[in-house]
C-alpha positions in Angstrom: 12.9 -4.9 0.8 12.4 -6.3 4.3 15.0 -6.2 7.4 14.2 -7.6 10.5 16.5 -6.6 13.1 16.1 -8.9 16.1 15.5 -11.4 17.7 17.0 -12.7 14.8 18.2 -11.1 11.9 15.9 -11.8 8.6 16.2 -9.9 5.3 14.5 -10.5 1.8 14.2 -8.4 -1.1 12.4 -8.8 -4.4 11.4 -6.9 -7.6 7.9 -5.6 -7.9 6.4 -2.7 -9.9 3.1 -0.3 -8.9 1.1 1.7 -10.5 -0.2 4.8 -9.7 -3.5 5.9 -10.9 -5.8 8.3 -10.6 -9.1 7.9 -9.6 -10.3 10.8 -12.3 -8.4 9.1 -14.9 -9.6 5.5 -14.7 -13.1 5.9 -17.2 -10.6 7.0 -20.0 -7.9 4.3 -19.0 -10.5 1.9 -19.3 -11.2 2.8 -22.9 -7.7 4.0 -24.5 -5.6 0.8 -22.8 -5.9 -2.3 -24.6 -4.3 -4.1 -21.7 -5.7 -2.6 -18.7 -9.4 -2.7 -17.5 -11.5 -0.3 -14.5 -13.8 -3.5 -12.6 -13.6 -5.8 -15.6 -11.6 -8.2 -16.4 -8.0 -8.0 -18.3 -4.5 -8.4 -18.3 -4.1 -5.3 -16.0 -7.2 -4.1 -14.2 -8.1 -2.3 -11.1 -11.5 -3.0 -9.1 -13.0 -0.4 -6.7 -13.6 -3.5 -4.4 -10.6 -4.1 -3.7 -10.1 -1.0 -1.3 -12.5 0.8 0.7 -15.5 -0.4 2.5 -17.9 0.8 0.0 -18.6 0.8 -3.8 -18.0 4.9 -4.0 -14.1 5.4 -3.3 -14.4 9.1 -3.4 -17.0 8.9 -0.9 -15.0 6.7 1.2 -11.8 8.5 1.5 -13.6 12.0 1.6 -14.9 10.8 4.5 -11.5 9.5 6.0 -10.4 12.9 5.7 -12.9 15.0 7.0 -12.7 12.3 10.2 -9.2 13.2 10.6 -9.9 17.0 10.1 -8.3 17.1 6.7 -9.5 19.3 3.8 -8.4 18.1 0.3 -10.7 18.7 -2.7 -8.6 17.6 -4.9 -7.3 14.9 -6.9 -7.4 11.6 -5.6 -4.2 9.2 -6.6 -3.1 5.5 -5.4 0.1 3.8 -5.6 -0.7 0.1 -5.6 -0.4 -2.7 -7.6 -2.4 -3.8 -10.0 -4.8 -6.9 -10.7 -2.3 -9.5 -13.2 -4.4 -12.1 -14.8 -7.4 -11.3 -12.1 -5.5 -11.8 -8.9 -4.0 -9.2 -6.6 -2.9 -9.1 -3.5 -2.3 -5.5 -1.6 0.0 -5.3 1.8 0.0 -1.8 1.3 -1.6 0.3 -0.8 -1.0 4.6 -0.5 -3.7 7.4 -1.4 -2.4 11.1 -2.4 -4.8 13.2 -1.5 -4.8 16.7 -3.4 -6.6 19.9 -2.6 -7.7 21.7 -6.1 -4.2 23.7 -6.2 -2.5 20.2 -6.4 -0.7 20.6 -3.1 -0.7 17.3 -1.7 -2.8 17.7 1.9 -3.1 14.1 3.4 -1.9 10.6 3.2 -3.7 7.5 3.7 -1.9 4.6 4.3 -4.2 1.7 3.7 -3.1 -1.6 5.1 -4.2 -5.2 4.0 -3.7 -8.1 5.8 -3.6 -12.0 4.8 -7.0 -12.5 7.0 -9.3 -10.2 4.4 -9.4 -7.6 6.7 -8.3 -3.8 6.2 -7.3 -0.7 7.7 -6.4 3.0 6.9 -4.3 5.4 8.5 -5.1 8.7 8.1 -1.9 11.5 8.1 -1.6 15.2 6.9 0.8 16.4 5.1 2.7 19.5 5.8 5.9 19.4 4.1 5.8 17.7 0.5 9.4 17.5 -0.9 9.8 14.5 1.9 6.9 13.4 4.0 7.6 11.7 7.6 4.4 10.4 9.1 4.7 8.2 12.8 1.1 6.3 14.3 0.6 3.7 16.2 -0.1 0.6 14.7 -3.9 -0.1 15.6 -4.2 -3.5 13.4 -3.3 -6.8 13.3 -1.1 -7.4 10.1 2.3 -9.9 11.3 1.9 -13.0 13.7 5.5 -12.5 14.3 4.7 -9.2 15.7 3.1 -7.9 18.8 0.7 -4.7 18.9 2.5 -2.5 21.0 3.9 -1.3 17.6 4.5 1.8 16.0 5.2 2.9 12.2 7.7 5.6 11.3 6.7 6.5 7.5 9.1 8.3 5.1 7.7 9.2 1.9 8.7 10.7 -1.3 5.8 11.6 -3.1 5.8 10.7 -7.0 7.5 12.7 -9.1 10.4 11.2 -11.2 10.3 8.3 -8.9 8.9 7.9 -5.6 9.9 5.7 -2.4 7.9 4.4 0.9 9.8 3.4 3.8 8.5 2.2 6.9 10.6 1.6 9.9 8.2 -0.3 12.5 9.3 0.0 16.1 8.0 -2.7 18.9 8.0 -1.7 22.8 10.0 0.6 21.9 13.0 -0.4 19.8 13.4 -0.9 16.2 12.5 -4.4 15.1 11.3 -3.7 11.0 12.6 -2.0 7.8 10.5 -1.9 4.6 11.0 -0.1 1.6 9.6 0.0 -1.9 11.3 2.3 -4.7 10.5 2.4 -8.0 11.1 5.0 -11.1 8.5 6.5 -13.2 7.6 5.1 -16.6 4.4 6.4 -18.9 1.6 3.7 -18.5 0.6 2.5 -21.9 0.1 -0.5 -23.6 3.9 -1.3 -24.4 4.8 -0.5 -21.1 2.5 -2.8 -19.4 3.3 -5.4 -21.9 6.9 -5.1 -20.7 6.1 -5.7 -17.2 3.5 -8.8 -18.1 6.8 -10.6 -19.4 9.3 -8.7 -17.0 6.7 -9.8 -13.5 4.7 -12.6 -14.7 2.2 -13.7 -11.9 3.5 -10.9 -9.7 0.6 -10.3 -7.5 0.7 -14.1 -6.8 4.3 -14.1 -6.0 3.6 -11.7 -3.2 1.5 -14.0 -1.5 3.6 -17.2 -1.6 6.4 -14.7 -1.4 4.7 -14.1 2.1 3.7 -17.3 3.4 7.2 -18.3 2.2 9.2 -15.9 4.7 7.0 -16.6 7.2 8.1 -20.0 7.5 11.9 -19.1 7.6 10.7 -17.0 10.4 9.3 -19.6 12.5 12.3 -21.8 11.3 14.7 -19.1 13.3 12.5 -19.6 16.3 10.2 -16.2 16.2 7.5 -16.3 18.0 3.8 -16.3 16.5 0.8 -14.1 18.2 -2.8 -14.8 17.4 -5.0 -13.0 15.3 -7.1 -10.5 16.7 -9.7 -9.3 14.5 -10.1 -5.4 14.4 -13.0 -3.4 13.6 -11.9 -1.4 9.5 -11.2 1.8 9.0 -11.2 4.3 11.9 -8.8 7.1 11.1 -5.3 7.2 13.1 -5.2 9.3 16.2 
């Protein structure tokens, strides 16, 4: 779900499913899952490339984390979705990062915008039943927004189900709500052929989902801003 609250009011809301994987787990998804695939092609798959700035993802969020001052040697899980029939298309993607206890120690909010360009926000965790994370935003992702931003994150970790909200405030004052909630179902075979019939073309629908609601946008009048390109990945202060 997306609410904008003003200048003009602009809501929109569509169903979507993630997965959540973990980065320890992929070798054997990749050879019990008839449907998924780890940097190959198939129904399902997930490629390394598509987050990070490097080919080792362990190496690249270890790093992350020890810029930001974070110690978590543990497990390393992402809530994203998935490649459908090759294509995939990530506004935001989440890393859970786990010291060896499996207390969860960090967040990484990894941010993807329509210009190929990324960015991660780097946030520790202190309390894990409900996590509330606030940065300024440091990287261009709306033209309908300015960059005197700032994202208020509410997270339930997964469990049984699991929910990110963002509530984006500009100069000040709210302007964005976005939410994503979904419950927990075992990722198998059947399951994932449920959702190829349930979301066909998903990942795709996101994109012209996007480009969509951005013309009812300018269509009510809101103002554009240009892109500025922004160097990737520098943790959040």
């Amino acid at each position: 779900m997306h609410r904008r609250l003003r200048p003009r009011h602009h809501r929109f809301k569509y169903r979507v499913f993630a997965m959540l994987l973990d980065l320890d787990e992929l070798p054997r998804l990749d050879k019990s899952l008839k449907l998924f695939a780890w940097n190959r092609r198939g129904f399902f798959s997930f490629h390394d490339h598509d987050h990070g700035d490097r080919p080792d993802l362990k190496a690249w969020l270890d790093d992350l984390l020890t810029g930001a001052g974070i110690t978590a040697d543990g497990g390393r899980q992402v809530l994203c979705y998935p490649r459908i029939l090759g294509y995939v298309f990530n506004p935001l993607s989440v890393w859970f990062c786990r010291e060896a206890s499996g207390a969860l120690k960090a967040i990484i909010y990894e941010v993807h915008n329509t210009y190929d360009e990324r960015h991660a926000y780097v946030l520790p965790v202190e309390d894990e039943a409900l996590v509330r994370h606030g940065c300024a935003k440091a990287f261009y992702v709306s033209p309908f927004l300015t960059p005197d931003c700032r994202y208020n994150f509410r997270i339930r970790p997964p469990g049984e189900n699991v929910s990110v909200a963002i509530n984006e405030d500009e100069a000040g004052q709210p302007i964005l709500n976005a939410s994503f909630a979904g419950d927990r179902h075992p990722l198998t075979d059947r399951t994932l052929l449920r959702m190829l019939f349930a979301y066909p073309l998903m990942t795709l629908k996101v994109v012209v989902a996007i480009h969509f609601e951005a013309v009812r946008l300018m269509a009510k009048g809101i103002r554009r801003h240009p892109h500025a390109p922004k160097a990737l990945y520098s943790p959040a202060e």
